[in-house]
MIMIFI-485187 format. One record per residue (C-alpha): residue number from 1; chain; y, x, z. Coordinates in Angstrom, 2 decimals, decimal comma. Layout:
+------+-------+---------+---------+---------+
| resi | chain |       Y |       X |       Z |
+------+-------+---------+---------+---------+
|  NUM |     A |       Y |       X |       Z |
...
+------+-------+---------+---------+---------+
***
This chain:
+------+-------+---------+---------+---------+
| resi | chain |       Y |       X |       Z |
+------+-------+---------+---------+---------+
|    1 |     A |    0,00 |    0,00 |    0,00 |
|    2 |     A |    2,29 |    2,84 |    0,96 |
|    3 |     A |    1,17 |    4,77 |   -2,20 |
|    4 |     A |    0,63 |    7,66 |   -0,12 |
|    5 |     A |   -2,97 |    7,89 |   -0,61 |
|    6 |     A |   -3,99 |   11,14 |   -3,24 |
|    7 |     A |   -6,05 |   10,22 |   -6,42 |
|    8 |     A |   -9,73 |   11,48 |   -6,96 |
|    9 |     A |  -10,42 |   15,40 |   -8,04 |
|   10 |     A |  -12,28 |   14,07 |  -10,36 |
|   11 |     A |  -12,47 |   15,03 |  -14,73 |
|   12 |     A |  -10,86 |   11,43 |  -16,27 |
|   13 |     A |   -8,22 |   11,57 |  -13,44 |
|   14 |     A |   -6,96 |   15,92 |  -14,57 |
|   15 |     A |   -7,23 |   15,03 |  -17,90 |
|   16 |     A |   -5,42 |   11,69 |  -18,04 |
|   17 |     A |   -2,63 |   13,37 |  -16,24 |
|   18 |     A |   -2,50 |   16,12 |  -19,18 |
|   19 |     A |   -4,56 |   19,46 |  -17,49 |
|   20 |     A |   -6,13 |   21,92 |  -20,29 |
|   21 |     A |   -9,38 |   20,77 |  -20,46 |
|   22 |     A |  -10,88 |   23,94 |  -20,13 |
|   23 |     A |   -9,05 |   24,67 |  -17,23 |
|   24 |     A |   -9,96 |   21,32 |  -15,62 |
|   25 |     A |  -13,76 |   21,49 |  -16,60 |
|   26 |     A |  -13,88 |   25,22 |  -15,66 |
|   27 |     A |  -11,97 |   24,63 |  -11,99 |
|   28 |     A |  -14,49 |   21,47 |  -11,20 |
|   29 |     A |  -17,58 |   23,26 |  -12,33 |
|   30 |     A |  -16,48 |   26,15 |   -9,88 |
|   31 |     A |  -15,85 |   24,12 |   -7,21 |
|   32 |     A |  -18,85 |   22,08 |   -7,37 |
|   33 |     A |  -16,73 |   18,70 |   -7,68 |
|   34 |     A |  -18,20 |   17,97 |  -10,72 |
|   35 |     A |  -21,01 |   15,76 |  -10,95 |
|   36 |     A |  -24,27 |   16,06 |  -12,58 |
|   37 |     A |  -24,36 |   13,40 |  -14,78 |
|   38 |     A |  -20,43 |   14,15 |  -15,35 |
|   39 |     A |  -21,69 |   17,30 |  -16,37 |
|   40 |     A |  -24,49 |   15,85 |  -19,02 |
|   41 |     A |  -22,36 |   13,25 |  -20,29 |
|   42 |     A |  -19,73 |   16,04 |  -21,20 |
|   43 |     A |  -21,61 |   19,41 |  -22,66 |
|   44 |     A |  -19,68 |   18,51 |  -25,60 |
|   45 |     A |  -16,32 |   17,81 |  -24,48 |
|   46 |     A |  -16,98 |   21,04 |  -22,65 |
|   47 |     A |  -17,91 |   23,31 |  -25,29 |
|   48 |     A |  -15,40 |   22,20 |  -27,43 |
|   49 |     A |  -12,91 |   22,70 |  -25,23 |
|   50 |     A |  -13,97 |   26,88 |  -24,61 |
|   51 |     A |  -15,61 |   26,37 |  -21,02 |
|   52 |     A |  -17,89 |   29,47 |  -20,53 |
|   53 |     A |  -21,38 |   28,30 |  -21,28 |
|   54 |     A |  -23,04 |   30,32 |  -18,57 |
|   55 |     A |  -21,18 |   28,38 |  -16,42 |
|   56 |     A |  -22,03 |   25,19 |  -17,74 |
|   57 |     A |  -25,80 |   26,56 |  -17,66 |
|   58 |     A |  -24,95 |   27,67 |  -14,50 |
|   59 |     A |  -24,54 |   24,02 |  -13,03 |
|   60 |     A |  -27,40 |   22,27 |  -15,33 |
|   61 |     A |  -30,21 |   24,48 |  -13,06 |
|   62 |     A |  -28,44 |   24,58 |   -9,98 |
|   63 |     A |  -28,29 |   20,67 |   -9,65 |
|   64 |     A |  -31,68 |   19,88 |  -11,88 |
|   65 |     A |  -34,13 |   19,26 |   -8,96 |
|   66 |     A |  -32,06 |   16,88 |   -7,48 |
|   67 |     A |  -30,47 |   15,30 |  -10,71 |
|   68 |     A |  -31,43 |   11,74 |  -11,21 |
|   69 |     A |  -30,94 |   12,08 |  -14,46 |
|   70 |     A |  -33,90 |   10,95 |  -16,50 |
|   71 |     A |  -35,32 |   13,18 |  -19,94 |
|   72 |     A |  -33,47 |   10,92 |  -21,94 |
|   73 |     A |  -30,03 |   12,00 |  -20,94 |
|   74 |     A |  -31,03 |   15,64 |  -21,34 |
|   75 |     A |  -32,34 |   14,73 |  -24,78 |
|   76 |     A |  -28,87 |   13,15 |  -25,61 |
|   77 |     A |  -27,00 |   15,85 |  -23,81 |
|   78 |     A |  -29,20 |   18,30 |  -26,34 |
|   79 |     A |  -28,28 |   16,06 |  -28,81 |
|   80 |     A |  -24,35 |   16,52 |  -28,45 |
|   81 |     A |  -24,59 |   20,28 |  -27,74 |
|   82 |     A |  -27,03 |   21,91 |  -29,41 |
|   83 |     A |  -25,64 |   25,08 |  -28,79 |
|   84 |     A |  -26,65 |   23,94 |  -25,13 |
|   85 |     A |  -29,82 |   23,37 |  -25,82 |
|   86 |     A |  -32,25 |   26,20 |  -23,93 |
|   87 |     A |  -30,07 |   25,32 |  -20,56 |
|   88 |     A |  -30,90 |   21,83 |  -20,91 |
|   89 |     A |  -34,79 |   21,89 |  -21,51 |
|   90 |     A |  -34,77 |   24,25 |  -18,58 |
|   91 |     A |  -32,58 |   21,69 |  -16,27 |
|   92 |     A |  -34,85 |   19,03 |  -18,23 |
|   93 |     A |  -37,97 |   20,75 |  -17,18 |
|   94 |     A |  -36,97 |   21,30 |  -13,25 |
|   95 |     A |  -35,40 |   17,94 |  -12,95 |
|   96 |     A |  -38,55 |   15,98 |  -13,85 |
|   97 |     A |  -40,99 |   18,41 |  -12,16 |
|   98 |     A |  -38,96 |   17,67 |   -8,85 |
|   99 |     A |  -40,92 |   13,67 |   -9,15 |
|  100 |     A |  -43,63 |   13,07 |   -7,21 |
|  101 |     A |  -46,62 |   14,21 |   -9,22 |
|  102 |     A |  -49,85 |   11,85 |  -10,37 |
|  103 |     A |  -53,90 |   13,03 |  -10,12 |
|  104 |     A |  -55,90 |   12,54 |  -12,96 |
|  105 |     A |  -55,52 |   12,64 |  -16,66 |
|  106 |     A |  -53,49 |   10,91 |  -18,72 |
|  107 |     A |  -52,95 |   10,12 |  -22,35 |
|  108 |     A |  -49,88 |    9,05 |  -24,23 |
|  109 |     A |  -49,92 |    8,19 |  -27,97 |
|  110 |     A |  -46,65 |    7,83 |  -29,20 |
|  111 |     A |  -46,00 |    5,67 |  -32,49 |
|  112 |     A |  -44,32 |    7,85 |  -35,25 |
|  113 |     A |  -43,91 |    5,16 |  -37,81 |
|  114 |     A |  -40,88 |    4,62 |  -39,29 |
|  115 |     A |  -39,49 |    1,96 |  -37,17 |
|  116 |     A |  -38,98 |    4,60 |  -34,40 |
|  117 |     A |  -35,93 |    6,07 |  -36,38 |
|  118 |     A |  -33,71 |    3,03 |  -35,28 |
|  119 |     A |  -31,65 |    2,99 |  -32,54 |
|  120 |     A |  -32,61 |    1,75 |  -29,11 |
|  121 |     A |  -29,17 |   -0,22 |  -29,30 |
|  122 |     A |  -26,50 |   -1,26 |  -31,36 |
|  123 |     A |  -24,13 |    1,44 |  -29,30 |
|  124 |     A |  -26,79 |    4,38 |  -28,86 |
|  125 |     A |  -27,27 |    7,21 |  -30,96 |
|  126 |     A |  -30,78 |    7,64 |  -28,97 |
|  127 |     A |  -33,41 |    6,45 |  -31,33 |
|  128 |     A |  -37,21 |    5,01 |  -29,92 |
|  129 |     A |  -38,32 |    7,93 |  -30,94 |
|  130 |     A |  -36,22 |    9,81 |  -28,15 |
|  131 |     A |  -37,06 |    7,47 |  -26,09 |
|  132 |     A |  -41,17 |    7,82 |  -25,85 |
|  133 |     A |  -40,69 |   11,64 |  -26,10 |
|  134 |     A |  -38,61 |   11,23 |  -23,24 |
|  135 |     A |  -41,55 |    9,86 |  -21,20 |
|  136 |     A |  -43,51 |   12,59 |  -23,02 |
|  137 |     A |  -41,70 |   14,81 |  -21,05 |
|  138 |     A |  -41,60 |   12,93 |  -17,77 |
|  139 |     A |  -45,07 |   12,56 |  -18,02 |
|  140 |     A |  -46,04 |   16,44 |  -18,89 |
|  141 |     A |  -43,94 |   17,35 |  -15,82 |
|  142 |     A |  -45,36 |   14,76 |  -13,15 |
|  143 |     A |  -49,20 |   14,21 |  -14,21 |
|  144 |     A |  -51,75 |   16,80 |  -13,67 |
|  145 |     A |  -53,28 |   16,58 |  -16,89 |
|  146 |     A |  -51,29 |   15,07 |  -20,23 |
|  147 |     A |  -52,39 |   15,18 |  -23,18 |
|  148 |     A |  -49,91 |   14,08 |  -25,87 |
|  149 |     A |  -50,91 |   11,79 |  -29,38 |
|  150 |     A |  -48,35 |   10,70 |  -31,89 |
|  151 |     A |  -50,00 |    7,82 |  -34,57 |
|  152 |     A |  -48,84 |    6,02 |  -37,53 |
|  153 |     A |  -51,52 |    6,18 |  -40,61 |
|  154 |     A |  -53,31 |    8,89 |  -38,61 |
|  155 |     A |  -53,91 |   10,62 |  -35,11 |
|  156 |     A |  -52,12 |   13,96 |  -34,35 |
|  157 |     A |  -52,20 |   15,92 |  -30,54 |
|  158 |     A |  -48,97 |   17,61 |  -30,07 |
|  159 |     A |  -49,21 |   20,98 |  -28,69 |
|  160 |     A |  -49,02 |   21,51 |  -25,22 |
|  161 |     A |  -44,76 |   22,24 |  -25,08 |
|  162 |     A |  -42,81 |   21,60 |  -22,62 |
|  163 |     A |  -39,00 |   20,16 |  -22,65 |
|  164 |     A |  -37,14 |   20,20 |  -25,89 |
|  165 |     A |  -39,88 |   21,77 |  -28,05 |
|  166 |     A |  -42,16 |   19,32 |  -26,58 |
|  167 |     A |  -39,60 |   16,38 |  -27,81 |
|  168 |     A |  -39,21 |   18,64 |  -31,10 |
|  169 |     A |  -42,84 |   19,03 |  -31,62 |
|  170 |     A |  -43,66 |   15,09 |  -31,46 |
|  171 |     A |  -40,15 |   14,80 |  -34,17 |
|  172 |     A |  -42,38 |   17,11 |  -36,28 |
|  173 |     A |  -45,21 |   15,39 |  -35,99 |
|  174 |     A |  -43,51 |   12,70 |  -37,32 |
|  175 |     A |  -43,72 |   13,75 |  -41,02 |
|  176 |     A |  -47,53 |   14,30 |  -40,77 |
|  177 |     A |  -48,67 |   11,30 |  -39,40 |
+------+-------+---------+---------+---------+
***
C-alpha cells in the first residue's frame, strides 16, 4: 500500500526494467537466484545474449538431482540450444536418475510412424515423438533393466544410449522402421 515494498530479483523483473541481459542472466546464475526451470526455459535467451556457457553448464548439473524438471523439458531446452546440448543430456541424465528406481525388466516400444512428427499441441514445438523418447529416457534412468523398441512396418531395438543420443538414436530409428 505504501509502495515501499522492493520487487522480486528475479530475470522478467531486470530485464523489463532494461538490465543487459547478459549481465542480468550472468549476476542471477552467480548468485544462485535463478531457478532451474528459469534456467531451461532460457538456454537460448542466454546464449544469445553472450552468457558464458560453462556457467550455464555450470548450473544445469549443480541443480539436476533435485530439478523437477521432466526429460521433456531437457529435450526442448536441447532443442533451443543445441550448442547446449552435452550439458543438458548430462543434467538430463542426473535429474531422472535422482527418481526412485523400479526392479525388474521393462520394455518400451515406441511408435515411429509418421503421425509422431506432429505436434503434441497447437502451441508446442515438442512433437510425440519427443514425447515417448522422453519416457525412453525416464525409463532407462529409473528401471533396472530397459530395453528400448521403436515399430512402424517393422521392429527395431535402439541401442543401449543414454540422454540425448538415446532420444537421437530412437529419431534415427525412425527412417528404418
Amino acid at each position: 500500500v505504501k509502495g515501499e515494498l522492493p520487487p522480486a530479483d528475479t530475470w522478467e523483473v531486470a530485464l523489463s526494467g532494461g538490465v543487459d541481459k547478459r549481465e542480468a542472466f550472468t549476476r542471477l546464475l552467480q548468485e544462485k537466484k535463478l531457478g532451474y526451470m528459469a534456467t531451461l526455459q532460457n538456454l537460448r535467451n542466454m546464449v544469445d545474449a553472450g552468457v558464458d556457457t560453462g556457467l550455464i553448464s555450470q548450473r544445469l548439473l549443480a541443480g539436476a538431482a533435485k530439478s523437477p524438471a521432466l526429460p521433456f523439458r531437457f529435450i526442448a531446452a536441447a532443442k533451443a540450444a543445441p550448442q547446449m546440448a552435452t550439458a543438458v543430456s548430462d543434467a538430463m541424465i542426473q535429474s531422472a536418475a535422482a527418481l526412485p528406481k523400479f526392479d525388474g525388466r521393462t520394455a518400451l516400444l515406441i511408435d515411429v510412424s509418421g503421425s509422431m512428427d506432429h505436434p503434441l499441441s497447437a502451441k508446442s514445438q515438442l512433437t510425440r515423438l519427443d514425447a515417448a523418447s522422453a519416457l525412453a529416457v525416464l525409463l532407462r534412468e529409473t528401471c533396472a533393466e530397459t530395453r528400448v523398441f521403436t515399430f512402424s512396418d517393422g521392429l527395431v531395438e535402439v541401442g543401449n544410449w543414454r540422454g540425448l543420443p538415446l532420444v537421437n538414436e530412437i529419431a534415427r530409428s525412425q527412417a528404418h522402421s
